[in-house]
N, C-alpha and C positions, 0 to 999 in steps of 0.2 A: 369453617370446614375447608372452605377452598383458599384464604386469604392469608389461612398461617398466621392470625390476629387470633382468634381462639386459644382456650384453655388448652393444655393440653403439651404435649412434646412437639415440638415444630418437625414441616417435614422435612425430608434430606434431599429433596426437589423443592425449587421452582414452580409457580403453575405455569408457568410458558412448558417447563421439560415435560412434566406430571401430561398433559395432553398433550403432549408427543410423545409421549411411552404408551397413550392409549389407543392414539393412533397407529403407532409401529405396530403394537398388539395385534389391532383390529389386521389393520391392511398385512400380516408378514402370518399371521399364526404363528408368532414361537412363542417357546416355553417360557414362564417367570424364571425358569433358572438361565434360559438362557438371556432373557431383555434385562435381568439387574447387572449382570458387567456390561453389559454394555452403555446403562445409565450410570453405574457407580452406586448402584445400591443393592444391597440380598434379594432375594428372589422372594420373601415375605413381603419387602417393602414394596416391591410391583405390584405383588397381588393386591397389594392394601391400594394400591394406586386405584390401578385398575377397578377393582372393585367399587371403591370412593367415587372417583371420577367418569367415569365410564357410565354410569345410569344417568348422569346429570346433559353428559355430551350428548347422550341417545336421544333425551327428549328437550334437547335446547330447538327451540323454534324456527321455521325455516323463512327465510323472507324469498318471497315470490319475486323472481324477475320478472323485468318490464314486459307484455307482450312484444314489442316490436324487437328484443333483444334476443341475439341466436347464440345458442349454446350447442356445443361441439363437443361431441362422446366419442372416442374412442373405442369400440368395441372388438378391438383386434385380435384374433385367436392365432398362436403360435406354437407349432407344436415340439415340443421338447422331448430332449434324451430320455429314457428310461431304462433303467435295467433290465438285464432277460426276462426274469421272472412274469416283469408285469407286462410286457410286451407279448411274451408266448400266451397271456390269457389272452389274447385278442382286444384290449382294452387301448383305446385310443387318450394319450394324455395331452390338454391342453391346456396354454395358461395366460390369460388375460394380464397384457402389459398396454400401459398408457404412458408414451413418453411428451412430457411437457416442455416447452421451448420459449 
């Protein structure tokens, strides 16, 4: 299934790209029509991606860092442009960005 050694039609990703079209997915919200040009494949073939691959990343296992090791979250709130519309509701929009270095 994931190795493209199975029967079957081979896929037209990679598994390195195939989990990074599931991650773009996850992390960006866009549409299968919009993430297959941008991978080079139809918007069926994301779905199929995604679909495939995506329950498997969900529950791959996690390995527990050392206690004496520090981990660093970003949890920056930035608040962005919005249209009239949704600004005249009185609705505050914000959007969590982590930049890595």
């Amino acid at each position: 299934m994931l190795s493209g050694t199975d029967a079957g039609r081979p896929w037209a990703l990679n598994l390195p790209d195939r989990v990074l079209l599931v991650a773009v997915y996850w992390r960006t919200n866009l549409t299968m029509r919009q993430l297959g040009p941008l991978f080079g494949v139809s918007h069926s073939a994301a779905h199929r991606v995604i679909d495939t691959i995506g329950p498997l990343l969900a529950l791959a296992p996690v390995r527990r860092r050392p206690k004496d090791q520090v981990a660093i979250v970003d949890g920056t709130l930035i608040p962005t442009a919005r249209t009239l519309a949704t600004t005249a509701a009185g609705i505050a929009h914000l959007h969590n960005i982590a930049a890595g270095g």
